[in-house]
N, CA, C and O atoms as CSV, one atom per row, in Angstrom:
chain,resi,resn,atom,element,x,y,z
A,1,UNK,N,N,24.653,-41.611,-66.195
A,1,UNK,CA,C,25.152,-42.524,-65.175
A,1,UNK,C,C,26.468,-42.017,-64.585
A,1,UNK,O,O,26.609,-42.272,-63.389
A,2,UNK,N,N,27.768,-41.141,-65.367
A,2,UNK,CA,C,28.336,-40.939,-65.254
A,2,UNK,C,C,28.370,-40.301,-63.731
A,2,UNK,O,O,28.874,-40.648,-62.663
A,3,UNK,N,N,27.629,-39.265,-64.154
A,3,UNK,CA,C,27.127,-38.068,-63.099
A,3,UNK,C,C,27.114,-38.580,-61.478
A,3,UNK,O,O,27.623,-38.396,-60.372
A,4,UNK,N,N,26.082,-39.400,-62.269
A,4,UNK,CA,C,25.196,-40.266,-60.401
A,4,UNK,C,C,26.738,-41.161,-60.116
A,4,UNK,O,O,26.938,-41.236,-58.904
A,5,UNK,N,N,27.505,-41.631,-60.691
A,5,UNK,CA,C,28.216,-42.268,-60.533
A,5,UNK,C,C,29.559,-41.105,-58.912
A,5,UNK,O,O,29.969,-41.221,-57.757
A,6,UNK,N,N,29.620,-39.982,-60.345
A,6,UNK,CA,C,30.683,-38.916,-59.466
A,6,UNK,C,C,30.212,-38.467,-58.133
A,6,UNK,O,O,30.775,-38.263,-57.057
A,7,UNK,N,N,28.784,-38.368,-58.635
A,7,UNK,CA,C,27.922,-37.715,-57.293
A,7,UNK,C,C,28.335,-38.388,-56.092
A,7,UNK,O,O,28.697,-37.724,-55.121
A,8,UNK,N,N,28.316,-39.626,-56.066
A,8,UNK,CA,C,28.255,-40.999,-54.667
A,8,UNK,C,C,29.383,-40.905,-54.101
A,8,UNK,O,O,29.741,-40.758,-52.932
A,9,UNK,N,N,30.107,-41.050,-55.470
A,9,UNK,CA,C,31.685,-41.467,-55.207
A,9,UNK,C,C,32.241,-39.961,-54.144
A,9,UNK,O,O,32.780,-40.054,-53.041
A,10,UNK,N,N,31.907,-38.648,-54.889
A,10,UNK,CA,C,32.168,-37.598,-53.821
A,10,UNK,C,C,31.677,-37.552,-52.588
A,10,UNK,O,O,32.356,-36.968,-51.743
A,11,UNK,N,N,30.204,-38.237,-52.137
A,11,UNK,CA,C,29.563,-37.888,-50.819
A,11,UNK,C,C,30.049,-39.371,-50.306
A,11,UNK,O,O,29.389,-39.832,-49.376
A,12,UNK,N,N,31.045,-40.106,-50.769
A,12,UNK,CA,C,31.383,-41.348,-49.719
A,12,UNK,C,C,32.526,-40.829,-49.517
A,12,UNK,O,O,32.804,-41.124,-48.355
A,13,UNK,N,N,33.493,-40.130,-50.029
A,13,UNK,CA,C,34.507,-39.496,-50.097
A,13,UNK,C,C,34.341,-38.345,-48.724
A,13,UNK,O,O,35.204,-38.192,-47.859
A,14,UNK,N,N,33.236,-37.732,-48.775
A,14,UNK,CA,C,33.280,-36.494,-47.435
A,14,UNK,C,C,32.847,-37.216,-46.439
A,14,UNK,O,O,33.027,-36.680,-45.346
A,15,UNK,N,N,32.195,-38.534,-46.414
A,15,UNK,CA,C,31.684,-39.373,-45.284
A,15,UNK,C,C,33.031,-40.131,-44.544
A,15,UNK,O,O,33.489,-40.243,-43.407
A,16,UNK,N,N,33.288,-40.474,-45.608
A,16,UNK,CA,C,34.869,-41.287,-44.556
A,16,UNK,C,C,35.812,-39.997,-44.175
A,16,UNK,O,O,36.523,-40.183,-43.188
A,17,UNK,N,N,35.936,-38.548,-44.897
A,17,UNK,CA,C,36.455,-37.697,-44.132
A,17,UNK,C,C,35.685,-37.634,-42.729
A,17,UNK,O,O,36.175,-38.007,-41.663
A,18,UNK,N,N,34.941,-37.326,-42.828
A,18,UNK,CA,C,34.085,-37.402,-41.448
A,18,UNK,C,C,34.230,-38.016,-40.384
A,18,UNK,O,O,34.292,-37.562,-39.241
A,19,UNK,N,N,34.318,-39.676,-40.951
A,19,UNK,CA,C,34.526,-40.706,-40.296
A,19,UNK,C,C,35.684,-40.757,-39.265
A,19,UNK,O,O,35.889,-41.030,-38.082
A,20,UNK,N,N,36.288,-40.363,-40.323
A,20,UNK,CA,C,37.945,-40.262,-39.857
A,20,UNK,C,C,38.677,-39.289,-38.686
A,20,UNK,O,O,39.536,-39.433,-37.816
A,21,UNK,N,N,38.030,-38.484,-39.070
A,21,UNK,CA,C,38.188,-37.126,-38.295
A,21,UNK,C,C,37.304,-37.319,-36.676
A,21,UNK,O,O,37.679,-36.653,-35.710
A,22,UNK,N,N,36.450,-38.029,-36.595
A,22,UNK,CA,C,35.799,-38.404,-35.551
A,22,UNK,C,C,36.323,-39.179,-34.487
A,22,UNK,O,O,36.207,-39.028,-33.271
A,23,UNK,N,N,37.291,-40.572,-35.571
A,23,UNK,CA,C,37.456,-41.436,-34.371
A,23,UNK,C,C,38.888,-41.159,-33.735
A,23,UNK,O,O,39.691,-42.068,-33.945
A,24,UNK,N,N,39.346,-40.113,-33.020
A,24,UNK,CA,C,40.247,-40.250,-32.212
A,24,UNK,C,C,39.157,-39.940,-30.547
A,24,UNK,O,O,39.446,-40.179,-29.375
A,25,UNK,N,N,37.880,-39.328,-31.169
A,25,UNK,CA,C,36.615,-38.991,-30.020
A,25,UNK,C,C,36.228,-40.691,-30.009
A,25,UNK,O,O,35.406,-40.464,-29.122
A,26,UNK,N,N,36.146,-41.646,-30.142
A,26,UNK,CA,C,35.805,-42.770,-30.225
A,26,UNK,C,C,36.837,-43.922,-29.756
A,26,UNK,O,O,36.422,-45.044,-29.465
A,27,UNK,N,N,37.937,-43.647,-29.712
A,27,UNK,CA,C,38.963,-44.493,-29.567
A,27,UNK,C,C,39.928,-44.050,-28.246
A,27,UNK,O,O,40.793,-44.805,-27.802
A,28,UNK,N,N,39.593,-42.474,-27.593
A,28,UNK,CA,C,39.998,-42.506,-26.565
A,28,UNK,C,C,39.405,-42.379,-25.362
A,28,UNK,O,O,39.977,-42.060,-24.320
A,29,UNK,N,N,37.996,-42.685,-25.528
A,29,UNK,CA,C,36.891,-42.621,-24.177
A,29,UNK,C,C,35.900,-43.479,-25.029
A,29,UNK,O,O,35.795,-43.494,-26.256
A,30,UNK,N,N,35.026,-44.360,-23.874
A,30,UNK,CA,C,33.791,-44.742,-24.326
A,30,UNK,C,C,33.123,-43.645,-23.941
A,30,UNK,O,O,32.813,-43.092,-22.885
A,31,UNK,N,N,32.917,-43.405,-25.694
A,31,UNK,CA,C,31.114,-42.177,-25.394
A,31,UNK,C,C,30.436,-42.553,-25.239
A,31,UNK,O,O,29.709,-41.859,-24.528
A,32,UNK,N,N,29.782,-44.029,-25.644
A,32,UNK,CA,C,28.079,-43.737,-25.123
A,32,UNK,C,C,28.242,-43.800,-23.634
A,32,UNK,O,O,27.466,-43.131,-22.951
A,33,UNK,N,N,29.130,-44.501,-23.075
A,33,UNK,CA,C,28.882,-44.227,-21.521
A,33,UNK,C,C,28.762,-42.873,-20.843
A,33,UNK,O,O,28.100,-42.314,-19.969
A,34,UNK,N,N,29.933,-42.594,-21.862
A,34,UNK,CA,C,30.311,-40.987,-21.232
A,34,UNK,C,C,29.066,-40.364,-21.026
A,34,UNK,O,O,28.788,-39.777,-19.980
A,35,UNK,N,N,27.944,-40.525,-22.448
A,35,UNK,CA,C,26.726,-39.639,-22.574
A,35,UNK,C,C,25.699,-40.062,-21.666
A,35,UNK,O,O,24.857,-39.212,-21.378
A,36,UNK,N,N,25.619,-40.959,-21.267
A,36,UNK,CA,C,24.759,-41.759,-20.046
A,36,UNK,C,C,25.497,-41.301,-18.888
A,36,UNK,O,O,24.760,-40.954,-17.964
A,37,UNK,N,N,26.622,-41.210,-18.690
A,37,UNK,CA,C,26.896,-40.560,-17.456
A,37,UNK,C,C,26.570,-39.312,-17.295
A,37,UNK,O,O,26.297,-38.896,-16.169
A,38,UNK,N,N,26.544,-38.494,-18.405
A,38,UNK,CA,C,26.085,-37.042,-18.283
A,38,UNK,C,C,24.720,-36.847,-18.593
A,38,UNK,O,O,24.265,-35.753,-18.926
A,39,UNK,N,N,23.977,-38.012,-18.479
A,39,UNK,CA,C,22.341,-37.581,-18.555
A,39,UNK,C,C,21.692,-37.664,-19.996
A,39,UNK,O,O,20.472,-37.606,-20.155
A,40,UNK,N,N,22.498,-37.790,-20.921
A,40,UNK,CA,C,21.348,-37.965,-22.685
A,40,UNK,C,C,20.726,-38.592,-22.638
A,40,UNK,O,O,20.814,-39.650,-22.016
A,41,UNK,N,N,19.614,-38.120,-23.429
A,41,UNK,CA,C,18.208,-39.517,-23.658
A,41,UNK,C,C,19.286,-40.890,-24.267
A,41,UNK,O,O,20.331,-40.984,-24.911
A,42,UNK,N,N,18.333,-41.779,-23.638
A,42,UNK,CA,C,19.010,-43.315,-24.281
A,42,UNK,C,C,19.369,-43.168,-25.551
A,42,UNK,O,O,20.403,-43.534,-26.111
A,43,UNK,N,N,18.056,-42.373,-26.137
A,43,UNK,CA,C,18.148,-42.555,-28.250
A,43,UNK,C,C,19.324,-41.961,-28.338
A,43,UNK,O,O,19.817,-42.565,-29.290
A,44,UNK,N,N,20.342,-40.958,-27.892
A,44,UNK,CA,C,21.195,-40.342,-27.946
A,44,UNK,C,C,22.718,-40.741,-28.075
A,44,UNK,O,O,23.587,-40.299,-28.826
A,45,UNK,N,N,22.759,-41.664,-27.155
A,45,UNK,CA,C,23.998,-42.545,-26.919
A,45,UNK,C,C,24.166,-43.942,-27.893
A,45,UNK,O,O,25.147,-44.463,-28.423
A,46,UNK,N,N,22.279,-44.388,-27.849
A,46,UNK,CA,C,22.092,-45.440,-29.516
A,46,UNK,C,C,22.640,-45.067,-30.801
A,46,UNK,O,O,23.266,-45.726,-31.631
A,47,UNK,N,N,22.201,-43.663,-30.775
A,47,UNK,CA,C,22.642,-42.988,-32.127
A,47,UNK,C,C,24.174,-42.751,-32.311
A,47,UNK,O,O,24.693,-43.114,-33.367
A,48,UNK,N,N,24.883,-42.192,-31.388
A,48,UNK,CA,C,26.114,-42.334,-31.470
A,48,UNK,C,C,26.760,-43.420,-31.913
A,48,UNK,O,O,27.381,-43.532,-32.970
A,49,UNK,N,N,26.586,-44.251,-31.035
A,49,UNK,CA,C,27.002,-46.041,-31.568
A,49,UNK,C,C,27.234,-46.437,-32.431
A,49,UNK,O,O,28.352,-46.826,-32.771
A,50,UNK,N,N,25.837,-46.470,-33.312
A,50,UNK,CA,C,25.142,-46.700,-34.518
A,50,UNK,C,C,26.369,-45.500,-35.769
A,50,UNK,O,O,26.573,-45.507,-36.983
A,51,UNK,N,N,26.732,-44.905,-34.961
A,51,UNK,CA,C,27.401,-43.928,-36.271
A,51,UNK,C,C,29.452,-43.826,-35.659
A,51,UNK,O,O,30.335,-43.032,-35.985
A,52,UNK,N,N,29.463,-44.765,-34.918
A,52,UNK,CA,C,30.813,-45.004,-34.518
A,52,UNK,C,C,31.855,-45.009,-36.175
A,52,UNK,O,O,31.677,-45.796,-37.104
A,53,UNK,N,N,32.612,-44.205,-36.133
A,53,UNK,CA,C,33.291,-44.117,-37.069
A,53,UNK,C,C,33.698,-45.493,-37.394
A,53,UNK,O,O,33.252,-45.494,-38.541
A,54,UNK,N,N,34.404,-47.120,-37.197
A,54,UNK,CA,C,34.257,-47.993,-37.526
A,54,UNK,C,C,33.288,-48.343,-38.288
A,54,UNK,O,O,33.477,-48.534,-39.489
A,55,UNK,N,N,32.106,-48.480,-37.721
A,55,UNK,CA,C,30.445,-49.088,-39.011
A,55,UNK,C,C,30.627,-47.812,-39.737
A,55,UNK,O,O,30.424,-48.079,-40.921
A,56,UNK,N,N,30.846,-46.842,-39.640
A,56,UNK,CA,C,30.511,-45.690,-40.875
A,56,UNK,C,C,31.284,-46.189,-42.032
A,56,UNK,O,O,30.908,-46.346,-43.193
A,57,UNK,N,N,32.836,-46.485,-41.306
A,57,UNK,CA,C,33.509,-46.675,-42.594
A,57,UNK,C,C,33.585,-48.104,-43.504
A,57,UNK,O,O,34.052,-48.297,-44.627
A,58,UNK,N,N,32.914,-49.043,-42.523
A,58,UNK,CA,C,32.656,-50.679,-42.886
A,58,UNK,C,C,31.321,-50.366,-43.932
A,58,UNK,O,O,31.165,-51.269,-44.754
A,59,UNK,N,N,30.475,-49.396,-44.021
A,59,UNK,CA,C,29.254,-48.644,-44.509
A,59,UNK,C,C,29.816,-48.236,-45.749
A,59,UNK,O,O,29.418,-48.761,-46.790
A,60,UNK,N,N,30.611,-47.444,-45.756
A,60,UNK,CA,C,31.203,-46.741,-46.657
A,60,UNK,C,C,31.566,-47.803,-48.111
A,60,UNK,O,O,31.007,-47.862,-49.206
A,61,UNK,N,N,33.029,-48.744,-47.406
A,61,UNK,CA,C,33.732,-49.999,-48.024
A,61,UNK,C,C,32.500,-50.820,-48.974
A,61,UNK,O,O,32.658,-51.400,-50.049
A,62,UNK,N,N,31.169,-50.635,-48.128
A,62,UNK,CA,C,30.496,-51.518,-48.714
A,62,UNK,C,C,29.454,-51.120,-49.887
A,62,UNK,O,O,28.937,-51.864,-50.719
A,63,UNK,N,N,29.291,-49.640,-49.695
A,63,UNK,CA,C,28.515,-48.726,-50.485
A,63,UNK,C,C,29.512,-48.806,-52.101
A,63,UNK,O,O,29.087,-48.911,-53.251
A,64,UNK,N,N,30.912,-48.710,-51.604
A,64,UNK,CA,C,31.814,-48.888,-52.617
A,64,UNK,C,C,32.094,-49.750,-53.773
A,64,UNK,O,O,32.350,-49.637,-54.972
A,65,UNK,N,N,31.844,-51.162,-52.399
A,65,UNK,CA,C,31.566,-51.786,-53.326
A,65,UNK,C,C,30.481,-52.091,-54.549
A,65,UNK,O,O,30.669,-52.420,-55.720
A,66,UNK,N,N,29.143,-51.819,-53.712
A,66,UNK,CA,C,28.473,-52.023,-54.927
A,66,UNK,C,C,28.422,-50.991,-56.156
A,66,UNK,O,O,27.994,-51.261,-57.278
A,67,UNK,N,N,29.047,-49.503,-55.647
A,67,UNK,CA,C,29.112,-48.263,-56.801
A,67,UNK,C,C,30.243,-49.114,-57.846
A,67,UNK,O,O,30.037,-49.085,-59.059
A,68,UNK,N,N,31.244,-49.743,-57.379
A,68,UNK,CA,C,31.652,-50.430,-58.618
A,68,UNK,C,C,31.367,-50.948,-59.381
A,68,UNK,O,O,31.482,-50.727,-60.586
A,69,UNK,N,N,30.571,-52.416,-58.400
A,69,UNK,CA,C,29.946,-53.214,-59.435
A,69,UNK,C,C,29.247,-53.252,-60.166
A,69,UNK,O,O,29.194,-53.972,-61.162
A,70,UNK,N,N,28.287,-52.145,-59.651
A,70,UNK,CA,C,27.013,-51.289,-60.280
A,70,UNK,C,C,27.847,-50.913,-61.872
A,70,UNK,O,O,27.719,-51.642,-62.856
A,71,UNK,N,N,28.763,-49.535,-61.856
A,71,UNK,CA,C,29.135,-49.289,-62.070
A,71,UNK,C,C,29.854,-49.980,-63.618
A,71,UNK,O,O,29.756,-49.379,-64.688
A,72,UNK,N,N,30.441,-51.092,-63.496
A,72,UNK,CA,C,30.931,-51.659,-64.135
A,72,UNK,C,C,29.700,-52.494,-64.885
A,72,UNK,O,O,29.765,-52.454,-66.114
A,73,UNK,N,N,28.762,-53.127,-64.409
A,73,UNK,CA,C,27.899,-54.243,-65.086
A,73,UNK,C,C,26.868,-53.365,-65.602
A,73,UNK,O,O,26.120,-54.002,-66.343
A,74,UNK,N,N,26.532,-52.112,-65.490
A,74,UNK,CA,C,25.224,-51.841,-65.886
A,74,UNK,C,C,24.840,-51.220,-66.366
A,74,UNK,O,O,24.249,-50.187,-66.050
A,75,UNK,N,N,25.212,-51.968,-67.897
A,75,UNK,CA,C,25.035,-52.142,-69.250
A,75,UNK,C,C,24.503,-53.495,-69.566
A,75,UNK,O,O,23.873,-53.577,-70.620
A,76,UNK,N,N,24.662,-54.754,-68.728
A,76,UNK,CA,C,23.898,-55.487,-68.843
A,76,UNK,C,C,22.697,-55.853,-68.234
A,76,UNK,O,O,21.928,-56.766,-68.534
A,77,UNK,N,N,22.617,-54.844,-67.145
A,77,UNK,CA,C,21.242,-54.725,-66.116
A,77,UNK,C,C,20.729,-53.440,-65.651
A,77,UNK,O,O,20.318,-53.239,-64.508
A,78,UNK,N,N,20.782,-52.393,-66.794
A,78,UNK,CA,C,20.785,-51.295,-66.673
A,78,UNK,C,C,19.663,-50.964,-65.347
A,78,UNK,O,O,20.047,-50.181,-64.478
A,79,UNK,N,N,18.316,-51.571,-65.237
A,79,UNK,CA,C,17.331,-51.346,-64.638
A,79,UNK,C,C,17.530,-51.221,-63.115
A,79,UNK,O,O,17.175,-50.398,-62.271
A,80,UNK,N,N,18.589,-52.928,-63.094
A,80,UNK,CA,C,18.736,-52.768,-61.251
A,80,UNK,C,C,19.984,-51.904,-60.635
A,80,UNK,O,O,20.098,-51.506,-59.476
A,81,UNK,N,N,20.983,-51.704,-61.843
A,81,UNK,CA,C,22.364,-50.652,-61.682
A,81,UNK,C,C,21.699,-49.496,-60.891
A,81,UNK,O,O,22.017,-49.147,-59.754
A,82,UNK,N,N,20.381,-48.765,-61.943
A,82,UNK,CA,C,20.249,-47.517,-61.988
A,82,UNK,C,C,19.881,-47.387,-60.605
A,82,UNK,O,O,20.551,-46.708,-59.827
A,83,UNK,N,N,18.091,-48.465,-60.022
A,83,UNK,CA,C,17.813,-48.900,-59.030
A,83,UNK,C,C,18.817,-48.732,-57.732
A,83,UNK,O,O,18.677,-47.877,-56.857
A,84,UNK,N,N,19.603,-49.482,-57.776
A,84,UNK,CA,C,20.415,-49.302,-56.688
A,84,UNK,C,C,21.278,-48.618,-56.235
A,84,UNK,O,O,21.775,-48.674,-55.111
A,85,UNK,N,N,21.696,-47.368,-57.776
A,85,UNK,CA,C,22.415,-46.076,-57.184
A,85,UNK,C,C,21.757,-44.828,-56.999
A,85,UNK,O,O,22.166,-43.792,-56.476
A,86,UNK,N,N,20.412,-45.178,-57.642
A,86,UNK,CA,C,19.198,-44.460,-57.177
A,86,UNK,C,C,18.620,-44.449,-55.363
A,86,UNK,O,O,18.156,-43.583,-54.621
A,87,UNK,N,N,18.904,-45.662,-55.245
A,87,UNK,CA,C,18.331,-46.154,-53.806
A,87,UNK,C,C,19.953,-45.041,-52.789
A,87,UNK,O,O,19.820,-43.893,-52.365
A,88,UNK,N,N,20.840,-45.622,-52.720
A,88,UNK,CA,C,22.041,-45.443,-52.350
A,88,UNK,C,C,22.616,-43.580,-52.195
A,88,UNK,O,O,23.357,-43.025,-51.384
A,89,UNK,N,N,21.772,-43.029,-53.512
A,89,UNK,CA,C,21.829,-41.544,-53.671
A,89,UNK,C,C,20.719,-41.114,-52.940
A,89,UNK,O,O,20.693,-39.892,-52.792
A,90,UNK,N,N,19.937,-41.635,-52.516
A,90,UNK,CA,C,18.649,-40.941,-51.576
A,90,UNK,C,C,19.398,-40.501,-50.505
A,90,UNK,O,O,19.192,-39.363,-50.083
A,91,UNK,N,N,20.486,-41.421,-49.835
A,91,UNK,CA,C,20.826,-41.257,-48.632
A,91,UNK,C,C,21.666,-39.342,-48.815
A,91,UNK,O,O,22.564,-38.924,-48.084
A,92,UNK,N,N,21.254,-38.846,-49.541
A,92,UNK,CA,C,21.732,-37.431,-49.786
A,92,UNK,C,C,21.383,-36.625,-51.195
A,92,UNK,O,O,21.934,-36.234,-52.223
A,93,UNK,N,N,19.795,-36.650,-50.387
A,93,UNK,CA,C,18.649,-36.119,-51.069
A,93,UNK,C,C,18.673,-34.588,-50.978
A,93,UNK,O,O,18.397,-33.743,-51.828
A,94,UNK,N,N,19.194,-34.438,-49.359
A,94,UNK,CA,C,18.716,-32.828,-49.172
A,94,UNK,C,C,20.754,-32.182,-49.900
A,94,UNK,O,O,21.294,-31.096,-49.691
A,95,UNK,N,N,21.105,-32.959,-50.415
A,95,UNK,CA,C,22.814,-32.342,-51.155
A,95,UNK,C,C,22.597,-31.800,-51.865
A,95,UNK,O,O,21.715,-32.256,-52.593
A,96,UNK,N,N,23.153,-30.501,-52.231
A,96,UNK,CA,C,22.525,-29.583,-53.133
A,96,UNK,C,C,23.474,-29.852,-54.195
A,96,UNK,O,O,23.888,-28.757,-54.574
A,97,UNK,N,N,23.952,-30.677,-54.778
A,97,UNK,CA,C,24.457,-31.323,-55.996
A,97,UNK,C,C,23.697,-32.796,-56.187
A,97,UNK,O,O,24.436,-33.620,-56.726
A,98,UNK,N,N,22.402,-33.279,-55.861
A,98,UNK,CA,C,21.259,-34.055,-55.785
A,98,UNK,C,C,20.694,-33.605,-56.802
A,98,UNK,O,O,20.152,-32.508,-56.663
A,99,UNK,N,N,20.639,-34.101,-57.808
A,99,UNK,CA,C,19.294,-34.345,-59.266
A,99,UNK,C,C,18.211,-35.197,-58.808
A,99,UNK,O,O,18.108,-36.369,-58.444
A,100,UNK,N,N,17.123,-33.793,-59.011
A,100,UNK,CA,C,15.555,-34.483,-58.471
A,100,UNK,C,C,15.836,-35.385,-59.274
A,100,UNK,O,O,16.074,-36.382,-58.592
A,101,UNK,N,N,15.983,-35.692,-60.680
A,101,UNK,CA,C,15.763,-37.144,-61.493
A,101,UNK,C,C,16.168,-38.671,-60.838
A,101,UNK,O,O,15.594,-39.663,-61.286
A,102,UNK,N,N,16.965,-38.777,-59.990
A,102,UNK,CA,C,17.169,-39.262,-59.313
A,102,UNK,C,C,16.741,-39.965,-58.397
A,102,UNK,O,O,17.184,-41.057,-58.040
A,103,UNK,N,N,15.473,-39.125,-57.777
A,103,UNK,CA,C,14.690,-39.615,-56.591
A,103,UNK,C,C,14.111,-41.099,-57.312
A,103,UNK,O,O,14.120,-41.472,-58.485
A,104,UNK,N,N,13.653,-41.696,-56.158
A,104,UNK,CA,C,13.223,-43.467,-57.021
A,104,UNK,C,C,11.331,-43.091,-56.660
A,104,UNK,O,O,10.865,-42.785,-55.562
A,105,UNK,N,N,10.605,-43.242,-57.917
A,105,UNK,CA,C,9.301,-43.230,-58.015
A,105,UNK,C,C,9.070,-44.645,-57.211
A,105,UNK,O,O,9.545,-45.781,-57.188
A,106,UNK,N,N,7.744,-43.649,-56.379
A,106,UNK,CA,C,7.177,-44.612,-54.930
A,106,UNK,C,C,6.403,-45.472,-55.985
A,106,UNK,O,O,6.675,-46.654,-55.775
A,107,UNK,N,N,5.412,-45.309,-57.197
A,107,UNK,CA,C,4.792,-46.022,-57.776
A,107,UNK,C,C,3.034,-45.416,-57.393
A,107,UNK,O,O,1.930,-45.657,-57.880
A,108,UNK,N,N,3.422,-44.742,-56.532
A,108,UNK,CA,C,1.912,-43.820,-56.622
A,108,UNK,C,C,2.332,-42.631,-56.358
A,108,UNK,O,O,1.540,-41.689,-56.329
């Protein structure tokens, strides 16, 4: 648990670097307009949005939270702890510090 624990905690750690480093591109022009003014497919300017350094890092805060709580309680619910930092570690499947053990069995 330890492991999966460090694992998260490091890839939320390079995500809010990310985050961070992004929004001065976010806070001194509206991009999605910008990208609609210069012609991107719609999905293009959605996607941006959708990954506005703000929700990344409100994403982040909240991922946090549950790696704690997880973290802390689960020893008394080992099943849904594991579950949900199992679920949470998918989101960086292709990380080459990712333990196949990890992946969550589809059930077929």
């Amino acid at each position: 648990m330890d492991d999966l624990v460090a694992f998260l905690a490091a890839r939320l750690d390079e995500d809010e670097a990310a985050a961070r480093a992004a929004e001065p591109f976010y806070e001194d022009r509206d991009l999605v307009s910008e990208m609609v003014h210069i012609g991107f497919d719609a999905e293009v300017p959605q996607h941006a949005q959708r990954h506005d350094p703000a929700r990344v890092l409100r994403e982040i805060a909240a991922k946090r939270a549950i790696l704690a709580e997880m973290s802390a309680s689960w020893r008394q619910s080992w099943t849904a702890a594991f579950t949900t930092l199992y679920a949470i570690a998918a989101v960086w499947s292709d990380h080459p510090g990712y333990r196949q053990e990890w992946a969550l069995s589809t059930g077929g």
